[in-house]
Backbone as a chain_set.jsonl record, in Angstrom:
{"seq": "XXXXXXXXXXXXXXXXXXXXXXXXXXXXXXXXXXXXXXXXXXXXXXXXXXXXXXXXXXXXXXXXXXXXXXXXXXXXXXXXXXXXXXXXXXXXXXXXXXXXXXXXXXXXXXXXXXXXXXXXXXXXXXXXXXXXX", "coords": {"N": [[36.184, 116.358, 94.243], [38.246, 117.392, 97.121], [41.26, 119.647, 97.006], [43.967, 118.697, 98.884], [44.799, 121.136, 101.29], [47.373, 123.158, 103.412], [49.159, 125.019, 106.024], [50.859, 127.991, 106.145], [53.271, 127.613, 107.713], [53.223, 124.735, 107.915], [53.842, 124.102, 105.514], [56.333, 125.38, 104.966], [57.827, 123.89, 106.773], [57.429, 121.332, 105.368], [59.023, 121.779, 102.917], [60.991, 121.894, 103.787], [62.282, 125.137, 104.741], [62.084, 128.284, 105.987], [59.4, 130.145, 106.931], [59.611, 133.026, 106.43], [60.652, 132.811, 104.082], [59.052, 131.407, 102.354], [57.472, 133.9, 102.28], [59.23, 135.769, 100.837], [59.393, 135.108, 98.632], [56.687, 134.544, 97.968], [56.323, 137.584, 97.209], [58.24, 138.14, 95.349], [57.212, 136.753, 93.202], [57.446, 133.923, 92.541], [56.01, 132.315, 93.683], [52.386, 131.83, 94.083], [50.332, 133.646, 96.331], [48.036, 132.701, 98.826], [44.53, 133.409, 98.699], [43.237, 135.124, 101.899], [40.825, 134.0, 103.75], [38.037, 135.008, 105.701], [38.156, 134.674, 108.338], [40.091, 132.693, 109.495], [43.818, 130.96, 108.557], [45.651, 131.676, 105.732], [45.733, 129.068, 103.39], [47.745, 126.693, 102.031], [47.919, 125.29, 98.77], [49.344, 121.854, 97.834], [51.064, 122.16, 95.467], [52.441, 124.189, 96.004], [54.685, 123.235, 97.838], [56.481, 121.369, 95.991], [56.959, 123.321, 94.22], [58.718, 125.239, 95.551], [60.425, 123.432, 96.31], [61.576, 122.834, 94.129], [62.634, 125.536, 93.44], [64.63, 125.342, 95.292], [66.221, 123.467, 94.367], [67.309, 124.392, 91.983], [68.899, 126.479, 92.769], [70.469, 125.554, 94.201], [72.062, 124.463, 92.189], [73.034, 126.51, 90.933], [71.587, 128.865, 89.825], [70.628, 132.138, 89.957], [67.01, 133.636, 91.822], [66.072, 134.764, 89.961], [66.597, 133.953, 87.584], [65.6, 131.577, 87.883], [62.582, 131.696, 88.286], [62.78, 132.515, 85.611], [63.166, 129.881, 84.186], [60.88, 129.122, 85.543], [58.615, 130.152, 84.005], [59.41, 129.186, 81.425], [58.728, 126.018, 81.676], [58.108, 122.92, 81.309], [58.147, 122.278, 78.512], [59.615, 123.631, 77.038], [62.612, 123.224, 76.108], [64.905, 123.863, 74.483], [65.024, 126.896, 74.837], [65.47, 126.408, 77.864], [68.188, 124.876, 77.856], [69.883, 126.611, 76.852], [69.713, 128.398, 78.731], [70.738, 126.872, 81.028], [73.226, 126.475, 79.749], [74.823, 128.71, 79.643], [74.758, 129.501, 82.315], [76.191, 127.143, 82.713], [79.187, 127.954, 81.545], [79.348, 130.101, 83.417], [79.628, 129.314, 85.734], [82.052, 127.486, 85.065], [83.917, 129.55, 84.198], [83.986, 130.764, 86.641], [85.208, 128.684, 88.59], [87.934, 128.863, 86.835], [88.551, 131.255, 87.725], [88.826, 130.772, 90.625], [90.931, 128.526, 90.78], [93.196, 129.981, 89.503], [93.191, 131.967, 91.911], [93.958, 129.946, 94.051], [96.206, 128.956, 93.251], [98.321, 131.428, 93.706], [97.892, 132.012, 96.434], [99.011, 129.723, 97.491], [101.599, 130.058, 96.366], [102.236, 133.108, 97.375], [101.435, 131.463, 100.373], [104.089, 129.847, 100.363], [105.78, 131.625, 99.696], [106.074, 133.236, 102.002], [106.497, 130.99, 103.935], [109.295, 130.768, 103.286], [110.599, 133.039, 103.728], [112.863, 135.161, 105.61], [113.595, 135.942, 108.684], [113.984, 139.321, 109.701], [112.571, 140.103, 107.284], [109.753, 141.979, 105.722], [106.505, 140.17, 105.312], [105.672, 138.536, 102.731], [102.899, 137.736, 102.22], [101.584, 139.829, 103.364], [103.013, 142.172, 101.955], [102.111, 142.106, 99.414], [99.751, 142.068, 99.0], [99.443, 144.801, 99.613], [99.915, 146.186, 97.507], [99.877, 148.655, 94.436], [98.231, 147.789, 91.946]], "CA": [[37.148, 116.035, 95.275], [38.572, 119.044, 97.131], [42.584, 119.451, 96.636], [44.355, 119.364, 100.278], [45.698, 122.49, 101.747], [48.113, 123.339, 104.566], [48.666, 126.603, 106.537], [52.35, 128.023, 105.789], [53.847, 126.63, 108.581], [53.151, 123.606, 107.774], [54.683, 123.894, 103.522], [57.664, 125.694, 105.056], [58.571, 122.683, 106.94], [57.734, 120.155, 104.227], [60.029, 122.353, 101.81], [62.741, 122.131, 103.964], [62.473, 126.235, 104.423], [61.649, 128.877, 106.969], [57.906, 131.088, 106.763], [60.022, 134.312, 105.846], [61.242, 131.869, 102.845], [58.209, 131.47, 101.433], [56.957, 135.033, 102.504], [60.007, 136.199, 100.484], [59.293, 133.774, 97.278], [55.584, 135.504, 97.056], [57.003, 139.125, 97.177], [59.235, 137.829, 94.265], [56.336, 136.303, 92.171], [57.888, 132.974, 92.597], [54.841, 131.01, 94.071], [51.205, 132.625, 94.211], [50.115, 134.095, 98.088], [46.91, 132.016, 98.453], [44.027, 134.216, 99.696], [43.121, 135.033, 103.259], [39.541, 134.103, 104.464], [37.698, 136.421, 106.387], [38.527, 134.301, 109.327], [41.467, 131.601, 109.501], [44.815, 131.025, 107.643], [45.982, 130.893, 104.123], [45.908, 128.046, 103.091], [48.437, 126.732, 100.446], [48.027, 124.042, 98.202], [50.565, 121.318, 97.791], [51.751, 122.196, 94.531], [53.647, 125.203, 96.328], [55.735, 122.594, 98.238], [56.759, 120.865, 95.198], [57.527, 124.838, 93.471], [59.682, 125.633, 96.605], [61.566, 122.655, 96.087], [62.002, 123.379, 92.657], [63.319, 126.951, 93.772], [66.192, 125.296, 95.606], [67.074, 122.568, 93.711], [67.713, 125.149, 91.05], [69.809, 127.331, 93.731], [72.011, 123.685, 94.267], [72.544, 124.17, 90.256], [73.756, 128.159, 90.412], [70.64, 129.495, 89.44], [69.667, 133.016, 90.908], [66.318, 133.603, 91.794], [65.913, 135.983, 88.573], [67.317, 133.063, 86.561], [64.527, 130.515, 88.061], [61.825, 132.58, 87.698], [62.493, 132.449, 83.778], [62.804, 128.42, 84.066], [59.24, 128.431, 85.803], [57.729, 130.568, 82.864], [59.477, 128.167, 80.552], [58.037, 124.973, 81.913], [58.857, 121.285, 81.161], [58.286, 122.097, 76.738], [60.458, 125.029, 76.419], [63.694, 122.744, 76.511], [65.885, 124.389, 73.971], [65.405, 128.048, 75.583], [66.08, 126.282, 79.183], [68.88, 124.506, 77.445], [70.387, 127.57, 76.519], [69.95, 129.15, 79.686], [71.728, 126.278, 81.716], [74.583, 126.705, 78.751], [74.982, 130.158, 79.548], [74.763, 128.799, 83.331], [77.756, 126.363, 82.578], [79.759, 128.815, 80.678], [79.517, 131.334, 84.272], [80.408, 127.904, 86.502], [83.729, 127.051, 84.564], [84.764, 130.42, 84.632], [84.802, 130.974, 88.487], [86.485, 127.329, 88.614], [89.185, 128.951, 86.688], [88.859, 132.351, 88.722], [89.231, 130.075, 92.145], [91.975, 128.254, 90.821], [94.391, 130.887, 89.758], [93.397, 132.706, 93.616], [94.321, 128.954, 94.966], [97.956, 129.051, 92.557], [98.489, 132.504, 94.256], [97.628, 131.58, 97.731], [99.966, 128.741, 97.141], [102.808, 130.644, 96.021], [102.371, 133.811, 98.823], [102.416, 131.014, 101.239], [105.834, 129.701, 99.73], [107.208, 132.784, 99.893], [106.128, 133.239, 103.019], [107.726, 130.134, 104.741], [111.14, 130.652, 103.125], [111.527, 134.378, 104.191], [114.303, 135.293, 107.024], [112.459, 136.921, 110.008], [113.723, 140.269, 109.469], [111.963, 140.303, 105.662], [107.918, 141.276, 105.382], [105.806, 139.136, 105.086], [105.43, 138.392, 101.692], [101.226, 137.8, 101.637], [100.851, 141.678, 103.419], [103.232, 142.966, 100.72], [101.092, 141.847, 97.472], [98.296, 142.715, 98.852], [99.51, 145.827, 100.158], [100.85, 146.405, 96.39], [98.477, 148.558, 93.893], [98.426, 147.606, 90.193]], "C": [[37.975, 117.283, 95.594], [40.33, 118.367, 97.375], [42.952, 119.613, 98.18], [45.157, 120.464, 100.058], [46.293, 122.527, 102.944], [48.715, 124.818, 104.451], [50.469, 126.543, 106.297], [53.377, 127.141, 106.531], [54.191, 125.544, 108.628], [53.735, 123.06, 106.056], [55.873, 124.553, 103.963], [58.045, 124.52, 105.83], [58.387, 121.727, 106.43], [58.399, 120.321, 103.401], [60.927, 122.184, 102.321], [63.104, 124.343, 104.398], [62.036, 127.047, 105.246], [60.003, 129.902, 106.205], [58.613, 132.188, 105.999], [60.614, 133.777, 104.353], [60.187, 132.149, 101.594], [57.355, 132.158, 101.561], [57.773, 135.622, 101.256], [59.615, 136.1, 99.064], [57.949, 134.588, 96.981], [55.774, 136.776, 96.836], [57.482, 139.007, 95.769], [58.121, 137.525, 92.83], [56.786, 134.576, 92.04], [56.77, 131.991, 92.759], [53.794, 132.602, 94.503], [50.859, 133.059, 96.04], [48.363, 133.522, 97.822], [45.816, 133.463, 99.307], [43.342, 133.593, 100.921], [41.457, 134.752, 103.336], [39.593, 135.042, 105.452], [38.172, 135.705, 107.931], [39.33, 133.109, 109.37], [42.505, 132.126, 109.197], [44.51, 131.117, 106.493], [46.384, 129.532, 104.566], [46.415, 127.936, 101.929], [48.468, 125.156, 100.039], [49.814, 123.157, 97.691], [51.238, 121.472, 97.069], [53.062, 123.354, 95.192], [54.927, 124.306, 96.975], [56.668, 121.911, 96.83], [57.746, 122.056, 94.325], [59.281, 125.192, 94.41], [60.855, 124.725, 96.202], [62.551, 122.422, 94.704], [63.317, 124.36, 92.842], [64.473, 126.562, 94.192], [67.222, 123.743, 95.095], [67.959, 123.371, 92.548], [68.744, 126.147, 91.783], [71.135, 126.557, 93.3], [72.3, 124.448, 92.891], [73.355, 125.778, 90.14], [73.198, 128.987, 90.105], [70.371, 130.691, 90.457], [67.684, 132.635, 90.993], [65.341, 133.894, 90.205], [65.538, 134.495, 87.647], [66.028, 131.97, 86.904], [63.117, 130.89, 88.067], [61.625, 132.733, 86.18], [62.363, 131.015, 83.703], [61.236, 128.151, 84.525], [58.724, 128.785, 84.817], [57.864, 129.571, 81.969], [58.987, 127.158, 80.551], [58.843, 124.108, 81.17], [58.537, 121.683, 79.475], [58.757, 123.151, 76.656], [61.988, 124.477, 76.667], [65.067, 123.339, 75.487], [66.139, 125.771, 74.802], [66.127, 127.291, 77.051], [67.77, 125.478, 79.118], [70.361, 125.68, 77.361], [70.786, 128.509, 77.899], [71.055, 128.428, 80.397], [72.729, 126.29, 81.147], [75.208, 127.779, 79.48], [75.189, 130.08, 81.37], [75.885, 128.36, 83.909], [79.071, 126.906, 82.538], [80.576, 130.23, 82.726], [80.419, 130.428, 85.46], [81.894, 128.027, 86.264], [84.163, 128.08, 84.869], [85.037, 130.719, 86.225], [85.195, 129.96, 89.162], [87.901, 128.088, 88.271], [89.64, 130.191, 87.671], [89.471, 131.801, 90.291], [90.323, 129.551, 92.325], [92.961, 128.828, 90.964], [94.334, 131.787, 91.4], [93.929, 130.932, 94.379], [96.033, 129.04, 94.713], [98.032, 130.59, 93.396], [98.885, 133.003, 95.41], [98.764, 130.93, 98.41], [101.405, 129.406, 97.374], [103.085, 131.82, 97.1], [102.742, 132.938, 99.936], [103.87, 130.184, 101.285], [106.706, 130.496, 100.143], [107.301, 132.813, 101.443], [107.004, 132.624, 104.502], [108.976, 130.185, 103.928], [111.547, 132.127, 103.283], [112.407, 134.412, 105.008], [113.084, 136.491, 107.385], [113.193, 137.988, 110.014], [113.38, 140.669, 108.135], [110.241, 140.396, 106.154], [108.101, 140.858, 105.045], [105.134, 139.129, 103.448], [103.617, 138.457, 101.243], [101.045, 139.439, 102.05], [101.645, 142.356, 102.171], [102.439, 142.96, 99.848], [100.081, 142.223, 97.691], [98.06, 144.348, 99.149], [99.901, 147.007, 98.431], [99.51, 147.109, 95.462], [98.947, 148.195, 92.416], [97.907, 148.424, 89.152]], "O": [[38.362, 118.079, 94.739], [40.66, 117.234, 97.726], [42.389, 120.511, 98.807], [45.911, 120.753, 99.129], [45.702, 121.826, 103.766], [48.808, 125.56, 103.473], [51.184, 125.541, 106.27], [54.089, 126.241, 106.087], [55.212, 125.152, 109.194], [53.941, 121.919, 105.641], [56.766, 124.272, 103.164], [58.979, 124.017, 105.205], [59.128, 120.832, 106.836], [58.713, 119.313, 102.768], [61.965, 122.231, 101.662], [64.265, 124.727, 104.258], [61.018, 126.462, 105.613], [59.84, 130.152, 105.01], [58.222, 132.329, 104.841], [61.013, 134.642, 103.573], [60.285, 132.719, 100.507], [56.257, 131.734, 101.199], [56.983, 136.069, 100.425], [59.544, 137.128, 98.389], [57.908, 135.265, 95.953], [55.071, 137.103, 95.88], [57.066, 139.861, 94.986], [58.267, 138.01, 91.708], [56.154, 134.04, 91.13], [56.643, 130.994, 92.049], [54.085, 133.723, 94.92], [51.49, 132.393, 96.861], [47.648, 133.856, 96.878], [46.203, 134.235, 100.184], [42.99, 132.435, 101.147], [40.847, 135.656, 102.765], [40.525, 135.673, 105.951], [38.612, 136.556, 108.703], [38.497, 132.251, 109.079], [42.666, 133.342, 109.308], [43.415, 130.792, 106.035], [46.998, 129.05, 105.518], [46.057, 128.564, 100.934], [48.859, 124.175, 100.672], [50.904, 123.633, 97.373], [52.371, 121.108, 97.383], [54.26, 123.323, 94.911], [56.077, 124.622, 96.666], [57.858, 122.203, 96.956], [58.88, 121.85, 93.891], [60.44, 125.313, 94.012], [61.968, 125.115, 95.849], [63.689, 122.028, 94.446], [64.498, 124.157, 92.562], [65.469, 127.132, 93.745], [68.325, 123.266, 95.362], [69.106, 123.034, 92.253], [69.533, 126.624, 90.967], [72.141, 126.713, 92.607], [73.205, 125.259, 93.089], [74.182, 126.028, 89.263], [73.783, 130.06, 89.958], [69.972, 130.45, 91.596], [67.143, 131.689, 90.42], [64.358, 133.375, 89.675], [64.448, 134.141, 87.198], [65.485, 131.552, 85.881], [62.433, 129.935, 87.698], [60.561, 133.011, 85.627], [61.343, 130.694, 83.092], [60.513, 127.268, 84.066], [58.12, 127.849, 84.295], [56.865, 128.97, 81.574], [58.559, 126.877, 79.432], [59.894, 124.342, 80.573], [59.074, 120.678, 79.009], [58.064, 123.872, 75.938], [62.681, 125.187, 77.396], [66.209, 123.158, 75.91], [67.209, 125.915, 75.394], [67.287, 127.606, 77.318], [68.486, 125.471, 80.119], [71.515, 125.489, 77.747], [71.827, 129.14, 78.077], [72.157, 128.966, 80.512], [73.641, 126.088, 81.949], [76.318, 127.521, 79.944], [76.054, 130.896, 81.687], [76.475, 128.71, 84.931], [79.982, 126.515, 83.268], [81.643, 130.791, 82.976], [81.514, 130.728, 85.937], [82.736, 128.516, 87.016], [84.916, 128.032, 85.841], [86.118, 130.856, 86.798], [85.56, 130.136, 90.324], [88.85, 128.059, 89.053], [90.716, 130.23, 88.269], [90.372, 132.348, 90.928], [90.951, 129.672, 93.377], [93.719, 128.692, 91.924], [95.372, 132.174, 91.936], [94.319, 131.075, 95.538], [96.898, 129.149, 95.582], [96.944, 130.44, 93.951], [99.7, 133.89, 95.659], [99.343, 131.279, 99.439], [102.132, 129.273, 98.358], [104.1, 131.658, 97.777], [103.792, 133.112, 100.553], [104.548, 130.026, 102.3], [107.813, 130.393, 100.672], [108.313, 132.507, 102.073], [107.638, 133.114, 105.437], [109.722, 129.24, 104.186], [112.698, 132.468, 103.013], [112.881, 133.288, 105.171], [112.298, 137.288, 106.873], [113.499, 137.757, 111.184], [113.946, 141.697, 107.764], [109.578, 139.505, 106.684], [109.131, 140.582, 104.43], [104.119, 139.769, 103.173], [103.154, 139.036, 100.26], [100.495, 140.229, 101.282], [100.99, 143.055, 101.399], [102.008, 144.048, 99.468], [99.353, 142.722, 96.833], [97.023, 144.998, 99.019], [100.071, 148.226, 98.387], [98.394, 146.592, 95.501], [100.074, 148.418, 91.974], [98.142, 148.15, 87.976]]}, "num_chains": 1, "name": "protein.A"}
């Protein structure tokens, strides 16, 4: 029984993803470049749609490319290493939660100052930023 195939065109819009997407993705090593017959398309088997979607579900999650690229090598029985990775994942998350916050407390407080100056006082946000440390 032969496996179906479809011409890029046709797996970049079942992925959800543009041609230069998954032009990009074989450059990378991400998904295989099927070969060319001497006359037609490539043709790519369905598993690449399924890969692709992989690729950006793992995006959604925070994952570089780099970083998903080691989850494909790992595969579905390497769950402590991928364990470890999404730790290490988590760990990069929280911190630019707390990095976003303190720039939101900051934000906050510049515009504070801001509305309670007297109009001949700068402007409190160009000062601080104007300020070096």
């Amino acid at each position: 029984m032969k496996k179906s195939r479809i011409t890029i065109s046709k797996a970049a819009e079942r992925a959800g993803v543009g041609i230069e997407t998954i032009r990009y993705y074989q450059r990378l090593g991400l998904i295989e470049e099927p070969g060319k017959p001497v006359e037609g398309y490539r043709l790519y088997p369905e598993q690449t749609i399924a890969q692709i979607q992989f690729i950006k579900r793992a995006q959604e999650l925070g994952f570089t490319l780099k970083e998903i690229m080691v989850l494909m090598e790992l595969g579905e029985k390497q769950c402590l290493e991928t364990r470890e990775l999404a730790g290490l994942k988590l760990e990069l998350v929280q911190k630019k939660i707390r990095d976003l916050r303190s720039i939101e407390h900051n934000l906050r407080d510049l515009i504070q100052h801001c509305e309670a100056r007297k109009d001949d006082e700068a402007c409190p946000i160009i000062f601080s930023i104007s300020q070096q440390r």
